[in-house]
N, C-alpha and C positions, 0 to 999 in steps of 0.2 A: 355161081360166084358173083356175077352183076347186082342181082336181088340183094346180096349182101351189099355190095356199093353203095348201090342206092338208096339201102335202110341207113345206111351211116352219112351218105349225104342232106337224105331227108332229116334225122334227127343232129345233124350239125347246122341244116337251116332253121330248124323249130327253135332250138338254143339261141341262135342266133338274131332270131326274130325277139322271144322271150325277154333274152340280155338289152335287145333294144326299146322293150318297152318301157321296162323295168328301168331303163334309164331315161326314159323320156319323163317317168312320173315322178323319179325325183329330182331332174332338171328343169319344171315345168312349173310356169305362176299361174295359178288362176285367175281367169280370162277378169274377171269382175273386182279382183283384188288389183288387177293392172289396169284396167279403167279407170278406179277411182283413183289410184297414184298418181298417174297422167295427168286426171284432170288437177288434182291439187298440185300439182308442179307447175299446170298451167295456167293456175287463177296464180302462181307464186310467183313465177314471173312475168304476169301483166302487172302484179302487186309492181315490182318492182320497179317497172318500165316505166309507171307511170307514177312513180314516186310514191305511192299510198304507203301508209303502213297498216302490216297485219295486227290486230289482236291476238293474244296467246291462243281464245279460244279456238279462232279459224286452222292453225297451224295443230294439225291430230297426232299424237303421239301414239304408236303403237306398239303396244305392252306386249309381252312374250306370255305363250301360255301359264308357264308357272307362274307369274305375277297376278297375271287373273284369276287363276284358282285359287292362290293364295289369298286374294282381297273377298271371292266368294264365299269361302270359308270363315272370311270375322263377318261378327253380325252383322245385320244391317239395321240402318238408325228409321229406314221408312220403304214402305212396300214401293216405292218408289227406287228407290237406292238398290234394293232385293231385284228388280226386274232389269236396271241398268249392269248389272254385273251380270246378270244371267245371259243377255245380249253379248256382254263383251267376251266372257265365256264362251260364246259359243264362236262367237267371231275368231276369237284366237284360234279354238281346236281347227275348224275348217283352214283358218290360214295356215295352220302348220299341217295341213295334211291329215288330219283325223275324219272320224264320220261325223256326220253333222248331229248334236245330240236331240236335236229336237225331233230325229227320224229313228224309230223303231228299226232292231238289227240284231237278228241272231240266228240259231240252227232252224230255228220252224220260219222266221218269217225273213224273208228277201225282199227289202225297197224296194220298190217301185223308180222309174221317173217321176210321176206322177207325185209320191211320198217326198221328193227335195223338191218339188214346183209346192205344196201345201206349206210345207216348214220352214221353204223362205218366203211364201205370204204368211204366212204368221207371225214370222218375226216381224216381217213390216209390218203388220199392224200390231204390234207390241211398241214398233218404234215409235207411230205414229200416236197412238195411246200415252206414250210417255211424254211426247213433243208438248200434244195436247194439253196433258196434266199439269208439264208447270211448274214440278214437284209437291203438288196436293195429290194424296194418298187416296181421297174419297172420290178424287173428279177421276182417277186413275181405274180405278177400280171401275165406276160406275161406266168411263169410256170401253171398258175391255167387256164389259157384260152387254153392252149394244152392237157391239162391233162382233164379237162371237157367236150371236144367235144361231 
């Protein structure tokens, strides 16, 4: 009769454990998404302190995933415009909790650590490709084929 107790204790702590994780992941910001908030609250109000004013561009607006897919899905007017939506894309999924899509994921293969350290250098240098470009299409291009070797 103990043995019975104890399976029912252990499996009331495993649930319990479980229930707690489960609630930690969807109570939980990503460590890098609250970084970069910080610090824009904190360039917002030295803005402030010291009388500057922001431009619209400085102050980031972020869009909810369906708006992003939504904007992915109409055309794009330059392969420039194509890679900044694929960026915000992906920024959205990740912020809301999805898998990263630039990482491979299914029954045969299982991410790595390794595979989110590559996918977020790759985006950054997508970002930095784009920075660079300018919005020229050809310099865009021609920077992502140097930088991918």
């Amino acid at each position: 009769m103990t043995e019975e107790m104890t399976n029912q204790i252990e499996q009331v702590d495993n649930t319990a454990y479980i229930d707690a994780i489960r609630d930690l992941k969807e109570n939980t910001v990503d460590r890098k998404l609250y970084q970069k908030l910080k610090d824009e609250r904190d360039t917002l109000i030295k803005s402030l302190t010291n009388g500057d004013s922001l431009a619209a561009a400085e102050v980031a607006q972020v869009r909810s995933l369906a708006e992003c897919r939504e904007d992915f899905l109409a055309p794009s007017k330059s392969e420039c415009d194509y890679l900044e939506k694929v960026l915000a894309l992906r920024e959205a999924a990740m912020r809301e909790g999805e898998l990263d899509p630039f990482v491979a994921d299914g029954h045969h293969v299982t991410p790595t650590p390794y595979d989110y350290q590559r996918a977020q250098e790759i985006a950054d240098i997508y970002r930095e490709c784009l920075d660079y470009a300018d919005g020229d299409d050809k310099v865009l291009i021609n920077e992502i084929q140097r930088r991918m070797r």
